[in-house]
C-alpha atoms as an extended CHARMM CRD file, in Angstrom:
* protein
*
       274  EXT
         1         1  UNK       CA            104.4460000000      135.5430000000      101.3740000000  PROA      1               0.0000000000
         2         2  UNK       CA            102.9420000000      136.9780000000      104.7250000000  PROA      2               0.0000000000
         3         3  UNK       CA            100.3990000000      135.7340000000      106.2220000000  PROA      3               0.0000000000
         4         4  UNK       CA             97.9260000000      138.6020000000      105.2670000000  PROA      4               0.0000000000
         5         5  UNK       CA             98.5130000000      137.8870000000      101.6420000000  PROA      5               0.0000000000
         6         6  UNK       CA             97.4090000000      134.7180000000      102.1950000000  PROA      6               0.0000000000
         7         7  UNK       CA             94.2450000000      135.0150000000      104.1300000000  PROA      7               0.0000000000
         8         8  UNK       CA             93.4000000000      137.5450000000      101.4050000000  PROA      8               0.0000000000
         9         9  UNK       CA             94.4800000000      134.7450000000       99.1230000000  PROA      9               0.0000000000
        10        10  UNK       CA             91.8400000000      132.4690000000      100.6450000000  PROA      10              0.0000000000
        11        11  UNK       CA             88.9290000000      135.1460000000      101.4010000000  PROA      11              0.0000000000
        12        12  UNK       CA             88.7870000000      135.7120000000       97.1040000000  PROA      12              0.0000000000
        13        13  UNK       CA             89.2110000000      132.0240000000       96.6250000000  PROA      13              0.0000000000
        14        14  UNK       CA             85.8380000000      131.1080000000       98.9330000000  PROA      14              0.0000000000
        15        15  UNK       CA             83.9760000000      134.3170000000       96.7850000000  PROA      15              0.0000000000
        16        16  UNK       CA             85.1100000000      132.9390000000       93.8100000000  PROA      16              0.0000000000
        17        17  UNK       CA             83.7220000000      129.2310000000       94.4020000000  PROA      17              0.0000000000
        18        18  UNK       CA             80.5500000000      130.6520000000       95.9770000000  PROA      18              0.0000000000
        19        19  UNK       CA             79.9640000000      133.2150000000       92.8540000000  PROA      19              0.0000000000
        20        20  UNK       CA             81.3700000000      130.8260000000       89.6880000000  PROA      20              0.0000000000
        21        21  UNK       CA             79.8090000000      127.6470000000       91.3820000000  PROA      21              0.0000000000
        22        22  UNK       CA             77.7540000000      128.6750000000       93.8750000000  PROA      22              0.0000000000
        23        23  UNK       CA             79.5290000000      126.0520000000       96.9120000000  PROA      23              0.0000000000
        24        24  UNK       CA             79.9490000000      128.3380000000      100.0460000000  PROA      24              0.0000000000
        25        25  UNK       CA             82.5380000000      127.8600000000      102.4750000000  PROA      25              0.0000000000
        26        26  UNK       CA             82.9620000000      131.2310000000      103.2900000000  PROA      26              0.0000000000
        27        27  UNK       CA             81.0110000000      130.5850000000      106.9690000000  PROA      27              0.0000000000
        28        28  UNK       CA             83.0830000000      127.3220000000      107.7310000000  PROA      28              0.0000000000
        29        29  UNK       CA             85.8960000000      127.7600000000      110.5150000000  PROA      29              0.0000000000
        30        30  UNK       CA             88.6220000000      129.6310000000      109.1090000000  PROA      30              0.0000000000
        31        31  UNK       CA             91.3330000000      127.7520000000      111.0340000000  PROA      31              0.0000000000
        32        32  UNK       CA             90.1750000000      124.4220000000      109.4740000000  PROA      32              0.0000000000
        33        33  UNK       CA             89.5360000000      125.6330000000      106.0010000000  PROA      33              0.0000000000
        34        34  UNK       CA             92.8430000000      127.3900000000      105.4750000000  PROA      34              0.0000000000
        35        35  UNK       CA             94.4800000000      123.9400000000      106.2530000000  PROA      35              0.0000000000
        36        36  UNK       CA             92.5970000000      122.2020000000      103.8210000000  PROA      36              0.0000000000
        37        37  UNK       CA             93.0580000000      124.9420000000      101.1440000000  PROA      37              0.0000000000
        38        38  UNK       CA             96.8480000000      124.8270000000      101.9830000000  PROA      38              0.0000000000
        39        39  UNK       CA             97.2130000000      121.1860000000      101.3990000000  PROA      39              0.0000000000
        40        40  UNK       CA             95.2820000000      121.3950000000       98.4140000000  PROA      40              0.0000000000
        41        41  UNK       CA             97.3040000000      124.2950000000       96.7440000000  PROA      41              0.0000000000
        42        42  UNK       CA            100.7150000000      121.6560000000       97.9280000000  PROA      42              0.0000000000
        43        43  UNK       CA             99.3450000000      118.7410000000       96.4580000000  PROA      43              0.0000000000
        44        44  UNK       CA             97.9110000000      120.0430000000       93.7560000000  PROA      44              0.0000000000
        45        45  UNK       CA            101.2110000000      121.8420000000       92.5300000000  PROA      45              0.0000000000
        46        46  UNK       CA            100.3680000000      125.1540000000       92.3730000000  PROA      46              0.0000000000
        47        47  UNK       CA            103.0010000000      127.7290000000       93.7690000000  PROA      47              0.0000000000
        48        48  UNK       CA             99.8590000000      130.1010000000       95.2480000000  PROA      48              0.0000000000
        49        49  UNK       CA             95.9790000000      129.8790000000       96.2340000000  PROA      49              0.0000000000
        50        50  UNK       CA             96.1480000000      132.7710000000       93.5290000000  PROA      50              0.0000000000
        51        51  UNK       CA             97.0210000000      130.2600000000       91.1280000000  PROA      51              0.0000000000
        52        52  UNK       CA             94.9570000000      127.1860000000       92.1870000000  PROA      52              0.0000000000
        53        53  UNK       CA             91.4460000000      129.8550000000       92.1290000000  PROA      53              0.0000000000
        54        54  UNK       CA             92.5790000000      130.9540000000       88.1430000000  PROA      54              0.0000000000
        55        55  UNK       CA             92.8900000000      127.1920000000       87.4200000000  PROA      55              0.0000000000
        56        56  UNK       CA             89.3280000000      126.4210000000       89.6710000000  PROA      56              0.0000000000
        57        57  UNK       CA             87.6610000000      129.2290000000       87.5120000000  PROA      57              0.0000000000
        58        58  UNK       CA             88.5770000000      128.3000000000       84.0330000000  PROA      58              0.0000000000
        59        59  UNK       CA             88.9300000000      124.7020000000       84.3550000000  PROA      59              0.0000000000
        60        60  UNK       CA             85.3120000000      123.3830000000       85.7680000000  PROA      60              0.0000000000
        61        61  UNK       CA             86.8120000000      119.4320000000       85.4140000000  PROA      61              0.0000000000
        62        62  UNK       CA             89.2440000000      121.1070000000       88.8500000000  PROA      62              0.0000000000
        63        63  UNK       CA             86.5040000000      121.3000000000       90.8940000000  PROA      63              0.0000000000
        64        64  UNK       CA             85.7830000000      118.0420000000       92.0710000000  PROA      64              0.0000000000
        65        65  UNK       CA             88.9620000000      117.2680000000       93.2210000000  PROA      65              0.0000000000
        66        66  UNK       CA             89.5290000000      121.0780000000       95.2070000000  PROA      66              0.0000000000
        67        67  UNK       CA             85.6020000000      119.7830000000       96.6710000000  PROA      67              0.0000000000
        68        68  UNK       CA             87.8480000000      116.7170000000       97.9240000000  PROA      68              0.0000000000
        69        69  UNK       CA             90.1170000000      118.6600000000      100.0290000000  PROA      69              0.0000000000
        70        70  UNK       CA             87.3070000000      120.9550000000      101.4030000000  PROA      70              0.0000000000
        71        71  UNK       CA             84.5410000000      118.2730000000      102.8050000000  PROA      71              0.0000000000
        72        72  UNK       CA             85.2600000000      116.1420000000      105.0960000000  PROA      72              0.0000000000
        73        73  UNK       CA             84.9880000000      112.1290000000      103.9490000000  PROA      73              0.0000000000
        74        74  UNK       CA             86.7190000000      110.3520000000      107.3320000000  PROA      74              0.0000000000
        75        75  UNK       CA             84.3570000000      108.0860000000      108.6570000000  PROA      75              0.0000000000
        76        76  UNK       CA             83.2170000000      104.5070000000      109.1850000000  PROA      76              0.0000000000
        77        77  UNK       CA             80.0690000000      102.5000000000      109.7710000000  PROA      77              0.0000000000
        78        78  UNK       CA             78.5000000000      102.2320000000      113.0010000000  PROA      78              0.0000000000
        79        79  UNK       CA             81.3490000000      105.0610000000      114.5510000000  PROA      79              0.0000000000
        80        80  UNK       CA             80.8050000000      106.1990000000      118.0330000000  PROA      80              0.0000000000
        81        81  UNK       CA             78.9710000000      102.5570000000      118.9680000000  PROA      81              0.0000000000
        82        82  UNK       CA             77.1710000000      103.9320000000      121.5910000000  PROA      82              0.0000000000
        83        83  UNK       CA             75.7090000000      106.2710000000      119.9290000000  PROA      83              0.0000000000
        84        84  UNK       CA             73.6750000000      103.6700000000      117.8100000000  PROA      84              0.0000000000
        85        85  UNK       CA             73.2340000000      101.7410000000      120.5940000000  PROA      85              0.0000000000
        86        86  UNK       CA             71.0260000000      104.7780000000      121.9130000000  PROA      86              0.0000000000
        87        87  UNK       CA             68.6070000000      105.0420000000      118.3960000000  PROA      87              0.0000000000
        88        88  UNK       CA             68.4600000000      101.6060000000      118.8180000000  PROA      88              0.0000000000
        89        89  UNK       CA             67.6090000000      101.3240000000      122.8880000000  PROA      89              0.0000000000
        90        90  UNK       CA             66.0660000000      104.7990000000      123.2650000000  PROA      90              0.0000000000
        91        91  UNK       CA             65.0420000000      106.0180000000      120.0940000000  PROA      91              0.0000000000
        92        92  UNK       CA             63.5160000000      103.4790000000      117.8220000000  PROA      92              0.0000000000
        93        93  UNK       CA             60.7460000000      102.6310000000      120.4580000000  PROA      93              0.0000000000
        94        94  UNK       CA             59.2360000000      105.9190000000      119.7780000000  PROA      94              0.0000000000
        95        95  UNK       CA             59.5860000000      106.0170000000      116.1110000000  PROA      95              0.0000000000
        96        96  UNK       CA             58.0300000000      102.7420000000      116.0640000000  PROA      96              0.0000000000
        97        97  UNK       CA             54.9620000000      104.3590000000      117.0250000000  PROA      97              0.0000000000
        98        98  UNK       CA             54.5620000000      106.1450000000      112.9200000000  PROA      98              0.0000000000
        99        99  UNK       CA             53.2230000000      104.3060000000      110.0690000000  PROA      99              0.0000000000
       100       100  UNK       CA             55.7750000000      105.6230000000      108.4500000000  PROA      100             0.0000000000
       101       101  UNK       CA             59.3950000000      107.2420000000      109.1780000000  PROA      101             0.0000000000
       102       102  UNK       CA             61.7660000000      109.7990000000      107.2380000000  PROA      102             0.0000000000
       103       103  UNK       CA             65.0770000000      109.7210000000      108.2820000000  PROA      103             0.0000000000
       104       104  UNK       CA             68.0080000000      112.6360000000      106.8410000000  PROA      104             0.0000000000
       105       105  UNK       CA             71.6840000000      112.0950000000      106.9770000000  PROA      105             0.0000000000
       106       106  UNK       CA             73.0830000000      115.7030000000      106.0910000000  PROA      106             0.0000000000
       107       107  UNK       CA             76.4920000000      115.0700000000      105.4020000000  PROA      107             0.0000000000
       108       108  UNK       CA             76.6870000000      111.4240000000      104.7000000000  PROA      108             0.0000000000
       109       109  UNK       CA             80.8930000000      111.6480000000      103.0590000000  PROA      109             0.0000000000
       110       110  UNK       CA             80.8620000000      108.0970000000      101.3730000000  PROA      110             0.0000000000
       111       111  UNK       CA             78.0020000000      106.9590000000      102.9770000000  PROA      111             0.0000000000
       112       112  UNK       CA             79.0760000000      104.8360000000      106.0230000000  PROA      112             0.0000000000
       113       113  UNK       CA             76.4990000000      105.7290000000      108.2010000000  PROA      113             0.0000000000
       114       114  UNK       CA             73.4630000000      105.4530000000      106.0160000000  PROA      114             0.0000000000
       115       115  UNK       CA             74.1490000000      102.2070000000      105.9880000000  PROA      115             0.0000000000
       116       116  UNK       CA             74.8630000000      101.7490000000      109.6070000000  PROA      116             0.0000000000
       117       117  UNK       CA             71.1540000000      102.8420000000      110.3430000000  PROA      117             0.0000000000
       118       118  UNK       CA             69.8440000000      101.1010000000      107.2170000000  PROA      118             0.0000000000
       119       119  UNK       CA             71.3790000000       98.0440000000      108.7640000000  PROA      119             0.0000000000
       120       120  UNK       CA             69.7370000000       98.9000000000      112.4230000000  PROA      120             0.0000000000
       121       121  UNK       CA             66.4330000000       99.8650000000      110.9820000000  PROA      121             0.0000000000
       122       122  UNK       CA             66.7920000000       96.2180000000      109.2380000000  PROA      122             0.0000000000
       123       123  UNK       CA             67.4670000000       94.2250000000      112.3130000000  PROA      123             0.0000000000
       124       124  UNK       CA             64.7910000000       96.4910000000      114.3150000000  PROA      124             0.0000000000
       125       125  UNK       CA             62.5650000000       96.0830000000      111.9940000000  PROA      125             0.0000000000
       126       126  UNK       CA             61.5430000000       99.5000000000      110.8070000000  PROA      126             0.0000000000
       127       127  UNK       CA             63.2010000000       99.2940000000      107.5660000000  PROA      127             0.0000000000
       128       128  UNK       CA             60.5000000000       99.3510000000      105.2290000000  PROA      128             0.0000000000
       129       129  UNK       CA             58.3550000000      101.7920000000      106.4820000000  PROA      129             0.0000000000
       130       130  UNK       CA             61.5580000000      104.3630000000      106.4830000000  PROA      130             0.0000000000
       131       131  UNK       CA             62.7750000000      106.5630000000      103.4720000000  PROA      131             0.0000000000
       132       132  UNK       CA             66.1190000000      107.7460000000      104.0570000000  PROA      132             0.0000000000
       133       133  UNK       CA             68.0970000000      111.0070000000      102.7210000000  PROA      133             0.0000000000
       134       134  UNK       CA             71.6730000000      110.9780000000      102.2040000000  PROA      134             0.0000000000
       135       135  UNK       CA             72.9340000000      114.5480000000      101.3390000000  PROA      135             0.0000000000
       136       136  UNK       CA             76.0430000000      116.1300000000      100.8720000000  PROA      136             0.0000000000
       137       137  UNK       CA             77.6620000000      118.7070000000       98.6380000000  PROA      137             0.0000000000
       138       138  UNK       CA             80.0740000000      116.5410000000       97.3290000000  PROA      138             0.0000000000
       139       139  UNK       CA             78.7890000000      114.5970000000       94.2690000000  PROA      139             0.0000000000
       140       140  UNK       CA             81.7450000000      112.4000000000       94.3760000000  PROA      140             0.0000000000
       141       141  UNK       CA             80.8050000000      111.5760000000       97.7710000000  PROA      141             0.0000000000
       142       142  UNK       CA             77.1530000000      110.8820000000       96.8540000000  PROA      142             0.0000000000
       143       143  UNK       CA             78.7030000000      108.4170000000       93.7710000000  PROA      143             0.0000000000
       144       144  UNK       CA             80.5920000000      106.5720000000       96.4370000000  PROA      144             0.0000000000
       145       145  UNK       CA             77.3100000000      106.4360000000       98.9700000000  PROA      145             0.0000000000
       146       146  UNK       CA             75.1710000000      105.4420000000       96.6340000000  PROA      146             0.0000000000
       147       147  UNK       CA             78.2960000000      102.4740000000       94.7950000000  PROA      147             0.0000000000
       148       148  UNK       CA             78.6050000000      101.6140000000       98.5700000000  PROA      148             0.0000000000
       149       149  UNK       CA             82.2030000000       99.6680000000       98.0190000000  PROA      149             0.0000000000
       150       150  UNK       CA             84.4350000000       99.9510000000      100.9260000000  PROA      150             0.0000000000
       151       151  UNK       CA             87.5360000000       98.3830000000      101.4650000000  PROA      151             0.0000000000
       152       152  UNK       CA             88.0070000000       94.9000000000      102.7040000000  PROA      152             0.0000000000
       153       153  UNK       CA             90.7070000000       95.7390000000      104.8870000000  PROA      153             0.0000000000
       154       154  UNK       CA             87.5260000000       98.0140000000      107.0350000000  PROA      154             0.0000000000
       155       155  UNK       CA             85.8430000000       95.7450000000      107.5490000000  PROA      155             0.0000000000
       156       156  UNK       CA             87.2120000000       94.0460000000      110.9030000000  PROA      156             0.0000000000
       157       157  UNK       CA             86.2130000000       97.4460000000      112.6240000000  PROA      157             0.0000000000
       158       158  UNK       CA             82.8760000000       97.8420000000      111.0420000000  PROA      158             0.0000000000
       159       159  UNK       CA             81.9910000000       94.3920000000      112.4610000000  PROA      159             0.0000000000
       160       160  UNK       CA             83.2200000000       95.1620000000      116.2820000000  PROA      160             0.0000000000
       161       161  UNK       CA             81.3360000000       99.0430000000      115.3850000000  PROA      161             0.0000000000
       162       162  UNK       CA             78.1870000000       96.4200000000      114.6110000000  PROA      162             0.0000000000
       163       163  UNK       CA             78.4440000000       94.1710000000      117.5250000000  PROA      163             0.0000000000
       164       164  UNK       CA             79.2730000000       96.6640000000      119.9270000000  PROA      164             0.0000000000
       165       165  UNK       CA             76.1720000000       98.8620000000      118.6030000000  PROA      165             0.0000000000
       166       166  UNK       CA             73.6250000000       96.0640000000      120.1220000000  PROA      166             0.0000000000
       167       167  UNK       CA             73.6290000000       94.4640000000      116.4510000000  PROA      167             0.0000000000
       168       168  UNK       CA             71.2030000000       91.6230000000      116.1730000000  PROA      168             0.0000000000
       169       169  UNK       CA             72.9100000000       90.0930000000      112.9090000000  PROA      169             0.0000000000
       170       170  UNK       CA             76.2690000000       89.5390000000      111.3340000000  PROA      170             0.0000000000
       171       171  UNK       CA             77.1650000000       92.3290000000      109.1050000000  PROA      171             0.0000000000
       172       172  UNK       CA             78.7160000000       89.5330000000      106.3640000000  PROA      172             0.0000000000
       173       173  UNK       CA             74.9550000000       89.3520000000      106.0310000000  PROA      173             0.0000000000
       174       174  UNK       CA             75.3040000000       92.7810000000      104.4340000000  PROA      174             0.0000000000
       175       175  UNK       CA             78.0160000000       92.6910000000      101.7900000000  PROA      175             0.0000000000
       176       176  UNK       CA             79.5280000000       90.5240000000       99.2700000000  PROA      176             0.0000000000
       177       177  UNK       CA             83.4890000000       90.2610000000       99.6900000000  PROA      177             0.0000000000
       178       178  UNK       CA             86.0880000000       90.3960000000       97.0860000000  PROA      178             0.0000000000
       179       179  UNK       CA             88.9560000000       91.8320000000       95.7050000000  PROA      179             0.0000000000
       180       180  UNK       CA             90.1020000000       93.6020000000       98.7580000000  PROA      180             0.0000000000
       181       181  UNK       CA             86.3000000000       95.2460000000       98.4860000000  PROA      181             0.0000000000
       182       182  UNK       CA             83.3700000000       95.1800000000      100.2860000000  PROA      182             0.0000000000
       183       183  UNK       CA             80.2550000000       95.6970000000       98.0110000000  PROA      183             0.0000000000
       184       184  UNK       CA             76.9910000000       96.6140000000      100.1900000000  PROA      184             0.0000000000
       185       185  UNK       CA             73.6230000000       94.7390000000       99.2320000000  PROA      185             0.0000000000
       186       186  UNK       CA             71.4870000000       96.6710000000       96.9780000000  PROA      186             0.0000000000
       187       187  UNK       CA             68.4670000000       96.4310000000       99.4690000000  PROA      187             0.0000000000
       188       188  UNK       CA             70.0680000000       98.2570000000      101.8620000000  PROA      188             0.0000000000
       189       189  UNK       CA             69.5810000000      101.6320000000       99.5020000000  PROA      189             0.0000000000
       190       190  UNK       CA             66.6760000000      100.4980000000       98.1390000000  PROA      190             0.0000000000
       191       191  UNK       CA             64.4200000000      103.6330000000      100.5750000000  PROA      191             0.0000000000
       192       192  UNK       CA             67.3750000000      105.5440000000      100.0210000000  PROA      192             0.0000000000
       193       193  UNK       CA             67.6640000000      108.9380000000       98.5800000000  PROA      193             0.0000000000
       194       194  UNK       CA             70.4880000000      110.6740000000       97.3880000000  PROA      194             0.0000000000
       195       195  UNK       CA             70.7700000000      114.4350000000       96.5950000000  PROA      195             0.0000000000
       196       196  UNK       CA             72.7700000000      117.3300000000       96.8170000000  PROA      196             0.0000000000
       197       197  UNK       CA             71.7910000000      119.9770000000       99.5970000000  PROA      197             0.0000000000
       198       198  UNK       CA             73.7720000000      122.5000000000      101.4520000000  PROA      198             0.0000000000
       199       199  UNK       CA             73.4250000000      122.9960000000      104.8940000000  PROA      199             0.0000000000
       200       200  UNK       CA             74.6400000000      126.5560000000      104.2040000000  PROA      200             0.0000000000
       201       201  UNK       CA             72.1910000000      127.8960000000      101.2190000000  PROA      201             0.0000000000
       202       202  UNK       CA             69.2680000000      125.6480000000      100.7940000000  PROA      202             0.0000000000
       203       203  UNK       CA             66.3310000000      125.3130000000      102.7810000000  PROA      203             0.0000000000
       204       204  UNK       CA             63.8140000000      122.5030000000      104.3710000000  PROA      204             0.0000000000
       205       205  UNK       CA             62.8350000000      120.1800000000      102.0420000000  PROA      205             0.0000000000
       206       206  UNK       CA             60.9700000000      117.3820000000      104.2740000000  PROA      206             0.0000000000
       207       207  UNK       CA             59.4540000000      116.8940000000      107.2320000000  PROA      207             0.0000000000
       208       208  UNK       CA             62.0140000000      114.3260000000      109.2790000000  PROA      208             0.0000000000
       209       209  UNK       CA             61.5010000000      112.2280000000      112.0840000000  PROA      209             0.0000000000
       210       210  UNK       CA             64.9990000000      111.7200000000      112.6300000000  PROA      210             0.0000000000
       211       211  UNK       CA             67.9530000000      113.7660000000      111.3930000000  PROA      211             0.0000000000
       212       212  UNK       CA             71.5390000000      112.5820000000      112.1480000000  PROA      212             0.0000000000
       213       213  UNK       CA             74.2790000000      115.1140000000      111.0290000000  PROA      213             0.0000000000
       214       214  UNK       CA             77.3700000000      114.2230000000      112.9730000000  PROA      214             0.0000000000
       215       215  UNK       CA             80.8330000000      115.6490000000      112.8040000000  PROA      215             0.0000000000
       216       216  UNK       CA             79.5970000000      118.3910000000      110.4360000000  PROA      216             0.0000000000
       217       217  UNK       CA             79.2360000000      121.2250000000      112.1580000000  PROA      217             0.0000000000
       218       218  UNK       CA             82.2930000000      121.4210000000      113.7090000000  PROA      218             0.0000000000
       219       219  UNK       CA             83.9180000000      123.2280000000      110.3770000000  PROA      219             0.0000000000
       220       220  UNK       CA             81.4860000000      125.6190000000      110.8160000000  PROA      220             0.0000000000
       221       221  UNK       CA             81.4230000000      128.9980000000      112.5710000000  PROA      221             0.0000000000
       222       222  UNK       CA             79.1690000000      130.0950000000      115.0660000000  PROA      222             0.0000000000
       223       223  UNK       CA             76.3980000000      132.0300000000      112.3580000000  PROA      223             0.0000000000
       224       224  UNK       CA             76.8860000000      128.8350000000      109.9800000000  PROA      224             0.0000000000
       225       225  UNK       CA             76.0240000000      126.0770000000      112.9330000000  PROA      225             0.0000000000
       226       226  UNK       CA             73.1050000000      128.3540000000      114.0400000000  PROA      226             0.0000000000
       227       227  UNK       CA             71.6160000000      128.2950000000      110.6530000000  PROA      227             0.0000000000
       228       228  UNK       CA             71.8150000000      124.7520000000      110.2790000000  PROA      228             0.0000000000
       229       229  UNK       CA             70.3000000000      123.8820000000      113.9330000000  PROA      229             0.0000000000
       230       230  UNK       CA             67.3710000000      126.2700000000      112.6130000000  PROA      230             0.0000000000
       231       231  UNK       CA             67.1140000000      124.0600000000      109.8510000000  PROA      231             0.0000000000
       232       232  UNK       CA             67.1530000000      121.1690000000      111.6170000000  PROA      232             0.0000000000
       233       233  UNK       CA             64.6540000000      122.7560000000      114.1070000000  PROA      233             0.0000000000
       234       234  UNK       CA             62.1220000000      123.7500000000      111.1130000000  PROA      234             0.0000000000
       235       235  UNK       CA             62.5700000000      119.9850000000      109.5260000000  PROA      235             0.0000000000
       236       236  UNK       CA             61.7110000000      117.7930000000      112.4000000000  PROA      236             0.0000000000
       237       237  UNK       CA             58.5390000000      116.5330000000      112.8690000000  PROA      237             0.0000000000
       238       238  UNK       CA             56.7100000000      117.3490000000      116.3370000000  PROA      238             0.0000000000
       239       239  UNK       CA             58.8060000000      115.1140000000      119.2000000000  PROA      239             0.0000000000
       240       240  UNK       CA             61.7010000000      114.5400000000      116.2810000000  PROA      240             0.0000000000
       241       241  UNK       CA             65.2940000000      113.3900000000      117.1150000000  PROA      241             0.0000000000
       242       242  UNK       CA             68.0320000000      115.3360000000      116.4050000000  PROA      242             0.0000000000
       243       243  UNK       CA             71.6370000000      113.0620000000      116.5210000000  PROA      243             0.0000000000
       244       244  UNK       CA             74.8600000000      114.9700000000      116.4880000000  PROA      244             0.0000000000
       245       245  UNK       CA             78.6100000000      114.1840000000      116.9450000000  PROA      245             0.0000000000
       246       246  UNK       CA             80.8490000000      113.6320000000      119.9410000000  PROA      246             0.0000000000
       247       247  UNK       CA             82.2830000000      117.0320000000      119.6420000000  PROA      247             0.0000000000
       248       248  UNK       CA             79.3880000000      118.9190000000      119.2610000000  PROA      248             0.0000000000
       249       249  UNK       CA             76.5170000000      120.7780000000      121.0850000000  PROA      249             0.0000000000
       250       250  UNK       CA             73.3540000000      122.7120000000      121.0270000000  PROA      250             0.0000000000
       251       251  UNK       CA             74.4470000000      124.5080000000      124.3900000000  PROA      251             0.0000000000
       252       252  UNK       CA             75.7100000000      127.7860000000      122.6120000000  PROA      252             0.0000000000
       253       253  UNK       CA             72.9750000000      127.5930000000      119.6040000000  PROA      253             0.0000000000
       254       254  UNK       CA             70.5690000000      130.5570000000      119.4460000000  PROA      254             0.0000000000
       255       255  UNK       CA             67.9960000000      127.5420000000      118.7690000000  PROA      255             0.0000000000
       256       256  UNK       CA             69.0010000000      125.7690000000      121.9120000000  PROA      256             0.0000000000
       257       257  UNK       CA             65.7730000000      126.2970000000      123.2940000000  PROA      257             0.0000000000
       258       258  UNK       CA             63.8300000000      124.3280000000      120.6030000000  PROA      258             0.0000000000
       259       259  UNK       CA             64.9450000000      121.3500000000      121.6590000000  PROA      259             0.0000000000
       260       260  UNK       CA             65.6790000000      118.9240000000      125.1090000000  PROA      260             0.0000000000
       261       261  UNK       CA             68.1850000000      116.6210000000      126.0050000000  PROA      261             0.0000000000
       262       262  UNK       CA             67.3690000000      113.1780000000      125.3460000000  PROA      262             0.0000000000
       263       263  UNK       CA             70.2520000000      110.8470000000      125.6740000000  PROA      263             0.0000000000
       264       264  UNK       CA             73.2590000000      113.3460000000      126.9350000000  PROA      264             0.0000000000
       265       265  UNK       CA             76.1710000000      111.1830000000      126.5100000000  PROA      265             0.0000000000
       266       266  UNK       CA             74.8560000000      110.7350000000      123.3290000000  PROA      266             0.0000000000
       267       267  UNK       CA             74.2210000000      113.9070000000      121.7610000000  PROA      267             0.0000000000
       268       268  UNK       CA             70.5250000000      113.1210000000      121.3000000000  PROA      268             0.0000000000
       269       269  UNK       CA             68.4240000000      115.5940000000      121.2390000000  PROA      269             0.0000000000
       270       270  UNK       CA             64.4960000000      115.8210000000      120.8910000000  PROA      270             0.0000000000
       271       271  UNK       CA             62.2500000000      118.5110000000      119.2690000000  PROA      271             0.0000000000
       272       272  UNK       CA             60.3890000000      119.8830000000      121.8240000000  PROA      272             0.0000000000
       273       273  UNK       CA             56.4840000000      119.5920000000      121.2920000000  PROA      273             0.0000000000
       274       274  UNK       CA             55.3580000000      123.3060000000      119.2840000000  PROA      274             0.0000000000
């Protein structure tokens, strides 16, 4: 097969999701989502893409598992330490300030780092004045967020994530062990919401104080990540924080100029006053 047959392959397999089931991927980075569809098609057993988007279109019960291979669920709790270390530091003593705080977590995979702020909102004390959003497009990623059961054998590095994040508590606080598992406390999703939203079709649906959408945009192209920094933009509150990953930048972003710097090591950014 040459390699034009396949792109074309993959160009009428990202229409067809986005017209039978309305899931668009056609703006993520074409490198990264050809890999992904490839390793789906190989480990799915089908000798084409041709033949994996007939099965997708007939078979509705296929979908799930394809949406496996095309989001992203690597991560773990309190990843990038330093990173929490900064809400917690340089952050959190301006949100303080609000009687009450929204926080969004657009792209939350299996819901690691909901937790991870639930837990520093907790030991800061802001807990209960917070609702939280966990979205994704996944729904079998929002089932494991909101089950939040991770394995045992995580753990270790969760706790030196923790400790190394400033944490003010043990994390065994958190969970109840067993069975190689590690089953989060109830309370800690008790201001939690989960829901499906796109960061690709769908539209504002809050006003935030903080949004933290790390390692997301990264799969995306260059229209797809300006789109969802608008987004952002138009869902933070006046003087809102904006937390992205390691990898990733406003620099480029038409929307650049909405926001400032705030902790640059970081990737914190702040909504500039309107």
């Amino acid at each position: 097969m040459t390699y034009a047959t396949e792109d074309l392959e993959i160009q009428l397999l990202l229409e067809a999701l986005f017209h039978r089931y309305h899931y668009d991927f056609r703006h993520y980075a074409r490198a990264s989502i050809k890999r992904r569809l490839l390793q789906a098609r190989d480990q799915m057993g089908f000798a084409s893409l041709s033949a994996l988007q007939e099965q997708v279109l007939h078979d509705p019960s296929m979908l799930p598992r394809l949406l496996g291979y095309l989001t992203v669920q690597v991560s773990e709790m309190f990843r990038d330490p330093l990173y929490y270390r900064a809400l917690r530091e340089q952050v959190l003593p301006h949100l303080r300030t609000y009687p009450s705080l929204k926080v969004w977590i657009a792209g939350c995979s299996a819901g690691e780092e909901l937790y991870s702020l639930a837990i520093l909102f907790k030991e800061e004390g802001l807990y209960d004045r917070t609702l939280f959003y966990a979205t994704d497009i996944n729904p079998d990623a929002l089932t494991a967020a909101e089950a939040g059961v991770y394995p045992l054998d995580q753990i270790r590095k969760y706790t030196e994530n923790h400790q190394k994040s400033g944490g003010r508590s043990s994390l065994s606080d958190y969970y109840t062990a067993g069975y190689g598992r590690a089953v989060f406390d109830g309370s800690l999703r008790s201001r939690a919401v989960f829901s499906d939203h796109s960061l690709v079709t769908d539209e504002v649906f809050s006003e935030m104080h903080l949004i933290s959408c790390r390692n997301v945009m990264i799969y995306f192209d260059r229209p797809l990540q300006d789109r969802a920094v608008g987004l952002f933009r138009d869902s933070l509150a006046r003087n809102g924080f904006l937390g992205l990953g390691s990898k990733e930048s406003l620099r480029f972003s038409a929307h650049a100029g909405a926001f400032s710097e705030f902790v640059r090591d970081e990737k914190i950014y702040r909504r500039r006053d309107r």
